[in-house]
C-alpha positions in Angstrom: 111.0 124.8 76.1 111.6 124.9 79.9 111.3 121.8 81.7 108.8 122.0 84.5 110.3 121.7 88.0 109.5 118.6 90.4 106.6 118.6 92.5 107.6 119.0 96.2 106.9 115.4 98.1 104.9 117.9 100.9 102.9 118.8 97.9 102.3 115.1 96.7 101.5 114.4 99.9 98.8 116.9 100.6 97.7 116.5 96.7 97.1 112.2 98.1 94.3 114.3 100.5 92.5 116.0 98.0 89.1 113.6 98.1 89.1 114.2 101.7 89.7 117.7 101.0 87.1 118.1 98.6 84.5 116.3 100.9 85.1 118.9 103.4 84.7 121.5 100.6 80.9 120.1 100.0 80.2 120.2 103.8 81.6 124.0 103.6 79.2 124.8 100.4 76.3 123.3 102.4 77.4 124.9 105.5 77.4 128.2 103.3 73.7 127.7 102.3 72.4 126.9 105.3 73.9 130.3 106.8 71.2 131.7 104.0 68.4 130.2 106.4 68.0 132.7 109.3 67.8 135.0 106.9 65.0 133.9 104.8 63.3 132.9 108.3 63.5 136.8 109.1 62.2 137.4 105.6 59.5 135.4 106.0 58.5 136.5 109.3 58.2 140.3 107.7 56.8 139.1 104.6 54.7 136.8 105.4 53.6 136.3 109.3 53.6 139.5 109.9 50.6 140.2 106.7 49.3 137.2 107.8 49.3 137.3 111.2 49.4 133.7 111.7 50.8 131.7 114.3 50.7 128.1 113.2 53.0 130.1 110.5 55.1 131.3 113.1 55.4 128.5 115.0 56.5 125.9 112.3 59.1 128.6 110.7 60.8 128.7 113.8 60.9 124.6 114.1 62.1 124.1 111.0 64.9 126.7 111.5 65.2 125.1 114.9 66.1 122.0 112.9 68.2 124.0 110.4 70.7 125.0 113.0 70.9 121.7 114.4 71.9 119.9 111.2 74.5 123.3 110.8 76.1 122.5 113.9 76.3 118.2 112.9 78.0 119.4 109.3 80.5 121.9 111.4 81.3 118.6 113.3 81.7 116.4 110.2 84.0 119.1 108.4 86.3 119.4 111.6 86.0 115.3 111.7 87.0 115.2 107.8 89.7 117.5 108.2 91.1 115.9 110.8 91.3 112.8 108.6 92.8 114.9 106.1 95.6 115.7 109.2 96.0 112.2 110.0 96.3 111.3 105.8 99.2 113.7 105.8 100.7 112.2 108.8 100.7 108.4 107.6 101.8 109.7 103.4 105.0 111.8 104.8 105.6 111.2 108.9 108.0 108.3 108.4 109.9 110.0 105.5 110.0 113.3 107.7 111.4 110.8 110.6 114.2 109.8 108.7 115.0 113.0 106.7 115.3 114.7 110.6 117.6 111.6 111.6 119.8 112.2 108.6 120.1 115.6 108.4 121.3 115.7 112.0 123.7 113.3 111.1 124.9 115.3 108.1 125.6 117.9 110.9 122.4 120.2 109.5 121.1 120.0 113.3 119.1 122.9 113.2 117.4 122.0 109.9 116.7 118.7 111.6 115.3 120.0 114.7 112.9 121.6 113.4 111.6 119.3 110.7 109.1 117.6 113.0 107.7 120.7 114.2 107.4 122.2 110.6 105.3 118.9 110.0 103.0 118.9 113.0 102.3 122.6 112.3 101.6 122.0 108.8 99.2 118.6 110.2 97.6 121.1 113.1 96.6 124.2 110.4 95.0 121.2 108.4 92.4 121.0 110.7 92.3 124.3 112.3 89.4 126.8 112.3 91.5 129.0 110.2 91.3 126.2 107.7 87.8 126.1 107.9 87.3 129.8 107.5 89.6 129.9 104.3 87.3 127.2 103.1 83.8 129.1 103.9 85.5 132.3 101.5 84.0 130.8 98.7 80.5 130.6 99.9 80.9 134.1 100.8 81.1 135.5 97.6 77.8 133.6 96.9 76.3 135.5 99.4 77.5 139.2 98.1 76.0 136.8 94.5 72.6 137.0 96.6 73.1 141.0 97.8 73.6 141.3 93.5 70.2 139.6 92.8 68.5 141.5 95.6 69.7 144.9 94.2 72.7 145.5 92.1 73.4 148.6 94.7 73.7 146.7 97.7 75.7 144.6 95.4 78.5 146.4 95.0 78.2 148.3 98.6 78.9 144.5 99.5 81.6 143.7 97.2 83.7 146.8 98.1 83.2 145.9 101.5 84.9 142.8 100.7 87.3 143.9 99.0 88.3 146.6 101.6 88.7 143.4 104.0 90.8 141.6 101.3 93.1 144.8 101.9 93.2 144.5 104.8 94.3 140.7 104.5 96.6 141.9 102.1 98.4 145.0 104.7 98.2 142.4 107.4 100.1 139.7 105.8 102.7 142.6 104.7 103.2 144.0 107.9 102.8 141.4 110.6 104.7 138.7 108.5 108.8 139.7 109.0 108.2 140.2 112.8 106.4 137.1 113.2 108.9 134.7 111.1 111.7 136.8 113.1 110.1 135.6 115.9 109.5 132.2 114.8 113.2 131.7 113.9 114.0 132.9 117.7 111.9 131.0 119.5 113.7 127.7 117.5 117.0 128.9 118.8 116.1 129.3 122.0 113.9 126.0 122.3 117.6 124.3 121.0 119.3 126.2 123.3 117.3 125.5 126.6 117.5 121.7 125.4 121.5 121.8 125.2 121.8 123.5 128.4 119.0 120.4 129.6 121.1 117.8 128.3 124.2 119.1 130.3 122.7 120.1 133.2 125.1 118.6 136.0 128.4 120.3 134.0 126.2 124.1 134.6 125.3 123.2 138.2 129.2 121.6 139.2 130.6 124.8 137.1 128.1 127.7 138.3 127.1 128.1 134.8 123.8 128.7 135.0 123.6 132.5 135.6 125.3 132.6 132.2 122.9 130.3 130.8 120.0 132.2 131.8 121.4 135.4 131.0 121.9 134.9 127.3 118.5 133.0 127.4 116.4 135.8 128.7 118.4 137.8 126.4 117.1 135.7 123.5 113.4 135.8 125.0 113.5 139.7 125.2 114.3 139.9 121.4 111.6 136.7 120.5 108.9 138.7 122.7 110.1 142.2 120.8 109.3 140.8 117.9 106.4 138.6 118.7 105.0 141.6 120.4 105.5 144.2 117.2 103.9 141.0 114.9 100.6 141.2 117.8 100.6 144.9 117.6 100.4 144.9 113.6 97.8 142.2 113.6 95.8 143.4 116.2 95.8 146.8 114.9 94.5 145.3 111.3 92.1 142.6 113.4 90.3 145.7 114.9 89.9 147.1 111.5 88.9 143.9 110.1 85.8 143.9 112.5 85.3 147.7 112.5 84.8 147.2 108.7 82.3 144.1 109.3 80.2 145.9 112.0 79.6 149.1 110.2 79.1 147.2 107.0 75.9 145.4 108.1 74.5 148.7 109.6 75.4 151.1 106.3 73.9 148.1 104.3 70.8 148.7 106.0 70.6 152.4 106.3 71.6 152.2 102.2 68.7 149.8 101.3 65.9 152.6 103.8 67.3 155.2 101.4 66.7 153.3 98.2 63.1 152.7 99.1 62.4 156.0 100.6 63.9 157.5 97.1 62.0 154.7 95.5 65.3 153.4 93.8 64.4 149.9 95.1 61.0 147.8 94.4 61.2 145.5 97.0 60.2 144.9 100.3 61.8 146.4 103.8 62.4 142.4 104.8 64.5 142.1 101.6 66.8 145.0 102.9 67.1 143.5 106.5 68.0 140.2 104.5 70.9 142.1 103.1 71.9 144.0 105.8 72.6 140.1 107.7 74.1 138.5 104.6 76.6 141.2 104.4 77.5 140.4 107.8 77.6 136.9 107.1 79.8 137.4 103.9 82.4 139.1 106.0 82.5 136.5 108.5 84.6 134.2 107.1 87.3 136.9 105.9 87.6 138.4 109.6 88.2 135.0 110.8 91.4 134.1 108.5 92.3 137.5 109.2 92.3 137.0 113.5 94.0 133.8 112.7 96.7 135.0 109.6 99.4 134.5 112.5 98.6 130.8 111.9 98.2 131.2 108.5 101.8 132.4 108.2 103.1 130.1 110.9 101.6 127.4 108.6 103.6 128.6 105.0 106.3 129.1 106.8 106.4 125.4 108.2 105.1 124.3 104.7 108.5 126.1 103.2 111.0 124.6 105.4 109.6 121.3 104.7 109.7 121.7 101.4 113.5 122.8 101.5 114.2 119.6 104.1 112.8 117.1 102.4 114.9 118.4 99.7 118.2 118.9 100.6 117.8 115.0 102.3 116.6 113.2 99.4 115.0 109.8 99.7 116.9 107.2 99.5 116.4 104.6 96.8 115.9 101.5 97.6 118.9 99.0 96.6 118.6 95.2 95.9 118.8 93.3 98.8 122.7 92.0 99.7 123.9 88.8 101.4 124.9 88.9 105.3 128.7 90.0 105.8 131.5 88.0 106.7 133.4 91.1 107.9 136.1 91.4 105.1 136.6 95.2 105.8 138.7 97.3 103.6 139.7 101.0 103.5 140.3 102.8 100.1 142.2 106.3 100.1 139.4 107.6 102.6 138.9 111.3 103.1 136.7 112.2 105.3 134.9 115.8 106.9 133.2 116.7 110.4 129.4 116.8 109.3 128.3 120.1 108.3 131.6 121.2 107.7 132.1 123.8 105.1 133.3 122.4 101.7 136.9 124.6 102.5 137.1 123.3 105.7 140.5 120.7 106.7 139.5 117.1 106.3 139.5 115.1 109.6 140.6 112.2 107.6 142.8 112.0 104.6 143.6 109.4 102.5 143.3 106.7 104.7 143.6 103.0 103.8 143.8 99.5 105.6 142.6 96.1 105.1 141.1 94.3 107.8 140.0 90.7 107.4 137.2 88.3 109.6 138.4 87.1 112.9 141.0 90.0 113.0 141.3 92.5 116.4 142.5 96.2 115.3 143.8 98.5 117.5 143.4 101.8 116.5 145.9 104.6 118.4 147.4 108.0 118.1 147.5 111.1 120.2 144.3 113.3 120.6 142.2 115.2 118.0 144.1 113.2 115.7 140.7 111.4 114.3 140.3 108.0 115.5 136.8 108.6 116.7 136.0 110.2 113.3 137.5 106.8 111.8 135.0 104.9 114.0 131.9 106.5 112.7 133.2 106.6 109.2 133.6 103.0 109.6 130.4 102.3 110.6 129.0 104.8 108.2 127.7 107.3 110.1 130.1 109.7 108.4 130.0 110.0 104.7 133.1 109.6 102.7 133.8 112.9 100.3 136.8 110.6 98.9 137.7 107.4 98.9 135.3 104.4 100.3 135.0 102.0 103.3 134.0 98.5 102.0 132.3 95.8 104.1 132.7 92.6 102.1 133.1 95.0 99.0 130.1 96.8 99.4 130.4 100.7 100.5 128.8 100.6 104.0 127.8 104.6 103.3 125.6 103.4 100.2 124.3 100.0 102.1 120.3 100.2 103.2 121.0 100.9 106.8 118.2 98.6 108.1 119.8 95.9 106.1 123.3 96.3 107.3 123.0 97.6 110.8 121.9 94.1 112.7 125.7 92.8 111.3 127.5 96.2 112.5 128.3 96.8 116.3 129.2 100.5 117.5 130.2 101.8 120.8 131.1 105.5 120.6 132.4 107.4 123.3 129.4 108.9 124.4 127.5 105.7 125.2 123.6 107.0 124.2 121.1 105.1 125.8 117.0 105.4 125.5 114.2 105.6 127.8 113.2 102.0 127.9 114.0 99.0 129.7 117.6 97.7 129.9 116.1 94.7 127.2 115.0 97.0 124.9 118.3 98.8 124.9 120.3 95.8 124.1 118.3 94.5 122.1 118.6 98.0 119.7 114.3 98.6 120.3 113.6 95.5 117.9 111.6 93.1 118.3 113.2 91.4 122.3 115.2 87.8 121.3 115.2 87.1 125.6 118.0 84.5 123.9 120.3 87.0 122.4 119.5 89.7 124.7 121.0 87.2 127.8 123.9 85.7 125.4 125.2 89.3 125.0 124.9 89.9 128.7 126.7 86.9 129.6 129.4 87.7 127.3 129.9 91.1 128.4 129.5 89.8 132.5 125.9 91.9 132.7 123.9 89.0 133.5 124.6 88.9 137.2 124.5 93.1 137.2 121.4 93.2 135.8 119.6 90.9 137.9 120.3 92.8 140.6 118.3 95.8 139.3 114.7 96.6 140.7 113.2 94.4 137.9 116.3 92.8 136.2 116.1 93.1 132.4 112.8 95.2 132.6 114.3 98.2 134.7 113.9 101.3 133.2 117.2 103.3 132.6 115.8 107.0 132.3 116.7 109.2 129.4 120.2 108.6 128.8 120.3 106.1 130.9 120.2 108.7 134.1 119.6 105.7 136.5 122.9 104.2 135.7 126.1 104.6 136.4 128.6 105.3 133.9 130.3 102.0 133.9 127.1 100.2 133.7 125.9 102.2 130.9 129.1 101.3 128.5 129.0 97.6 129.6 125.1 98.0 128.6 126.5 99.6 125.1 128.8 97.2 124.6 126.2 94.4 125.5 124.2 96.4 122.4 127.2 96.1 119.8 127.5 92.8 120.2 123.5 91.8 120.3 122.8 89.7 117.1 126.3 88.3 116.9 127.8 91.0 114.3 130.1 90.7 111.9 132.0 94.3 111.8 132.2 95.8 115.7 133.6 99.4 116.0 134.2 100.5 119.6 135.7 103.7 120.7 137.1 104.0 123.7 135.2 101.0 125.4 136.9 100.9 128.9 136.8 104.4 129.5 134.5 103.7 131.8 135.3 100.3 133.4 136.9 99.0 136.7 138.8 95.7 137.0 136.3 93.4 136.5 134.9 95.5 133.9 138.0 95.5 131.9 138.2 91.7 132.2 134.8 91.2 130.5 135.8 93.6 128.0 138.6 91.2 127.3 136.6 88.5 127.2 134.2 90.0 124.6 137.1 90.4 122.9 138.0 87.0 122.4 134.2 85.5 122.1 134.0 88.1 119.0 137.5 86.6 117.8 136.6 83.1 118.3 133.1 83.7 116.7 135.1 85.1 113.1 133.6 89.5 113.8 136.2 92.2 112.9 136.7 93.9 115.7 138.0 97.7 115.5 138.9 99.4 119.0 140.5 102.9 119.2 142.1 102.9 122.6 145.2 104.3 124.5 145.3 101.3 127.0 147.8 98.6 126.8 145.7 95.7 128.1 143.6 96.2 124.6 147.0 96.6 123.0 147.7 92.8 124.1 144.7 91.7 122.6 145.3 93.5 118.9 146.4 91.4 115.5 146.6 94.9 113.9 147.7 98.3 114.7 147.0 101.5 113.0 148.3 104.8 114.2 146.6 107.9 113.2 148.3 111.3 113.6 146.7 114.3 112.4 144.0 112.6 110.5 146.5 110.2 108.6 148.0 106.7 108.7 151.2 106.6 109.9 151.8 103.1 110.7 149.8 99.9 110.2 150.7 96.4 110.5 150.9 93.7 112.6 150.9 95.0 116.3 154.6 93.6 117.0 155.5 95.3 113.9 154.4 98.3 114.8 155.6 99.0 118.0 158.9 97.7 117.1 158.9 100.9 114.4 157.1 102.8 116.9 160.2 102.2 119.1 163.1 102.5 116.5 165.0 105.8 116.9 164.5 106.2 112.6 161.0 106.2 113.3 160.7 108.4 116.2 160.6 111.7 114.4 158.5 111.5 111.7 156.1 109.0 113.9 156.4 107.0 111.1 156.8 103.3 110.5 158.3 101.5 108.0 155.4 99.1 108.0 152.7 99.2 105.0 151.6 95.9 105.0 147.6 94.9 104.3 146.9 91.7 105.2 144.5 89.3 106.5 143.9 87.9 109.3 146.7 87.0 111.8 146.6 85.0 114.8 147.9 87.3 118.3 151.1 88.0 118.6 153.1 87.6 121.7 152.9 90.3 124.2 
């Protein structure tokens, strides 16, 4: 006996909606029979004011259908106002989770899966409470109206079903046809969206390097194939639209001219209102079809984004939630590491391999080797951005790539290369867009020799810095990093390439972090090629081509480095994993 597979979490999610759901399904069936009313008002005007030729008849038929179409148009309101709950249900059961699924799968290197996540889910939200949801929901009130055309003559009945059917077709060809195009299309206009936001992001490097020609070229290239297909998909749908309400037109007026033959042939015992009445519910019937059928683009926009979720959510599986675990000391220790780019192919090299080191609290590493030959790779592994696929980092025994994120980050400090800062206030920054300690914020200034800097500014710690920090200069965006890594007083701080940016007095206060996060017990790891950093190192590890070759005390190391045995190999005789060590002399 087959196991039944999993329930998606989109599903769950959705299925958490269904009392809303089915509250706008009973506004839908009431909508439905209300629709019934102008047509019994035009039956009773034939049938009855008409013989009777009564005005006080007349006169309170049409108020009370007055009032009929009033209460329509309230329930119309209240179904769009439910479904919009229904949107915003969906939104608080699976936004956050969607949040984080996006983050991680962007830092598994699944970017374009990540990208467009949060669209996917906003298009799934919008079709929630779209008219096109509302028509698909008025479908089953139609059929009760071709039920009505049945009880007014079985004829008319079926005249009104095939009509229905021909318009189901119709659905049916429509879907076929305009569907490849469209999700073509869909897929393009992604790319290009990604695309346009790369060539955004590095905007200054395609003006300084008359790039953008290129650029533009190969994006209007990608627009002529997204509006090809978009185009074809418009054709096909419009082509079946037309159709659609060439089917519904002529239906209401053969319905008619079929029910004046059945009473001139005597086939039908009714009256001539009771024909009309027909003739207007057939139209009615149809309604609801034509309009899923105008707006199948969204209908398939809407499956489309409901499968990709479905697929995201996943491939990037909830984490479970661990018990919690004491604060750090910073013990950090290295075991036979092997590590891969993110969204590398399985065969692809490792950028790590089998790397190992022991690094205990209080202790300074230095972290060197030529380029490409992965100490920036090493950084994020350490901080456990990067996944291990062998091997494991430790903090205080604990794998930092299995440890609840929110738990361990406000003990971890990481400047990377590419210093990214947010649109907010220089506060926020450092303060990681928590809740603002003005305490710690201004300690971690000080330390870093911000304080005076950022007073300066327009409006001192509550200057905005732009998206990516646009307003600030490069120096002053690493010394507001590094014034981030250190917020909170961590216990493990990872910093790549921290003075890349820095003048003199930059570099001093990077030295005097240095010895503040020394004196305070943090293991600090820097990957650097200057020797003032050097000076300040207990430990040296030299990476070449993604493996240890030397690691040690600093002295040590370089005295290996140095000896003409060592030279060739680039490796040194040292091996030792130890704790912490007090600074060598220069």
């Amino acid at each position: 006996m087959s196991r039944e597979s999993p329930v998606s979490e989109v599903r769950l999610a959705l299925g958490k909606q269904k009392p809303v759901f089915m509250r706008a399904v009973a506004f839908s069936a009431v909508i439905g029979l209300l629709m019934l009313a102008p047509s019994f008002y035009m039956l009773e005007v034939y049938d009855r004011v008409v013989n009777s030729r009564s005005v006080m008849t007349l006169a309170m038929l049409t108020v009370l259908l007055a009032l009929v179409y009033v209460v329509l148009e309230v329930l119309q309101w209240a179904r769009h106002g439910v479904l919009r709950q229904a949107g915003e249900g969906f939104d608080v059961e699976l936004g956050v989770r969607v949040y984080e699924a996006v983050f991680r799968a962007n830092l598994r290197g699944a970017r374009n899966l990540g990208l467009r996540g949060l669209r996917d889910f906003a298009a799934v939200r919008e079709f929630i409470c779209s008219p096109t949801m509302a028509g698909l929901m008025d479908i089953p009130m139609a059929l009760l109206l071709i039920g009505v055309i049945f009880w007014i003559d079985p004829v008319l009945g079926w005249f009104g079903l095939a009509s229905a059917v021909i318009q189901g077709v119709l659905t049916f060809f429509n879907k076929q046809s305009a569907g490849s195009p469209l999700a073509k299309a869909n897929m393009l206009a992604s790319q290009a969206q990604t695309f346009v936001e790369a060539s955004l992001r590095n905007g200054e490097v395609v003006q300084a390097m008359g790039m953008a020609d290129g650029l533009r070229q190969r994006w209007l290239k990608m627009q002529k194939e997204l509006l090809l297909h978009q185009a074809q998909a418009s054709d096909r749908a419009g082509v079946f639209g037309a159709l659609s309400k060439y089917v519904q037109l002529i239906s209401s007026s053969l319905m008619l001219g079929l029910g004046a033959w059945l009473l001139l042939t005597g086939a039908f015992a009714g009256s001539a209102g009771l024909v009309l009445m027909a003739s207007i519910l057939a139209g009615r019937a149809l309604a609801p079809l034509v309009q899923v059928i105008v707006g199948w683009r969204n209908v398939v926009n809407a499956r489309e984004a409901y499968t990709r979720l479905e697929e995201l959510l996943e491939k990037i599986p909830e984490l479970e939630p661990g018990l919690p675990l004491p604060a750090p000391k910073g013990r950090l220790v290295v075991e036979h590491a092997t590590a891969r780019a993110p969204g590398a192919q399985p065969a692809a090299k490792p950028v790590l391999r089998n790397v190992s080191f022991d690094v205990s609290p209080g202790a300074v590493l230095a972290v060197v080797g030529p380029s490409a030959s992965g100490k920036s790779s090493l950084a994020h592994m350490l901080v456990g951005a990067w996944s291990c696929i062998g091997g494991a980092v430790r903090l205080d025994g604990v794998d930092v790539a299995g440890w609840n994120k929110l738990e361990l980050g406000p003990h971890v400090g990481f400047l990377p290369q590419d210093v990214a800062l947010f649109d907010g206030t220089v506060a926020q920054n450092i303060a990681r867009f928590g809740r603002i300690d003005s305490g710690k914020v201004k300690m971690a200034a000080k330390i870093t020799g911000l304080h005076k800097l950022i007073l300066k500014l327009p409006h001192a710690y509550n200057t905005k810095v732009g998206d990516e920090g646009v307003t600030l200069s490069g120096g002053m965006r690493q010394r507001i990093g590094l014034a981030r890594a250190i917020y909170g007083s961590p216990r493990l701080v990872v910093l790549d390439e921290p003075n890349a940016n820095l003048d003199e007095t930059g570099d001093a206060a990077l030295m005097h972090t240095l010895q503040v996060l020394r004196a305070a017990g943090a293991t600090v790891v820097v990957v650097t090629h200057r020797k003032n950093l050097l000076e300040m190192a207990d430990l040296m590890l030299l990476l070449v081509d993604g493996e240890v070759r030397a690691f040690g005390p600093r002295n040590d190391v370089l005295a290996a480095l140095q000896s003409p045995q060592a030279k060739p190999r680039l490796r040194a005789p040292v091996t030792a994993i130890g704790g912490a060590r007090k600074p060598a002399a220069a």
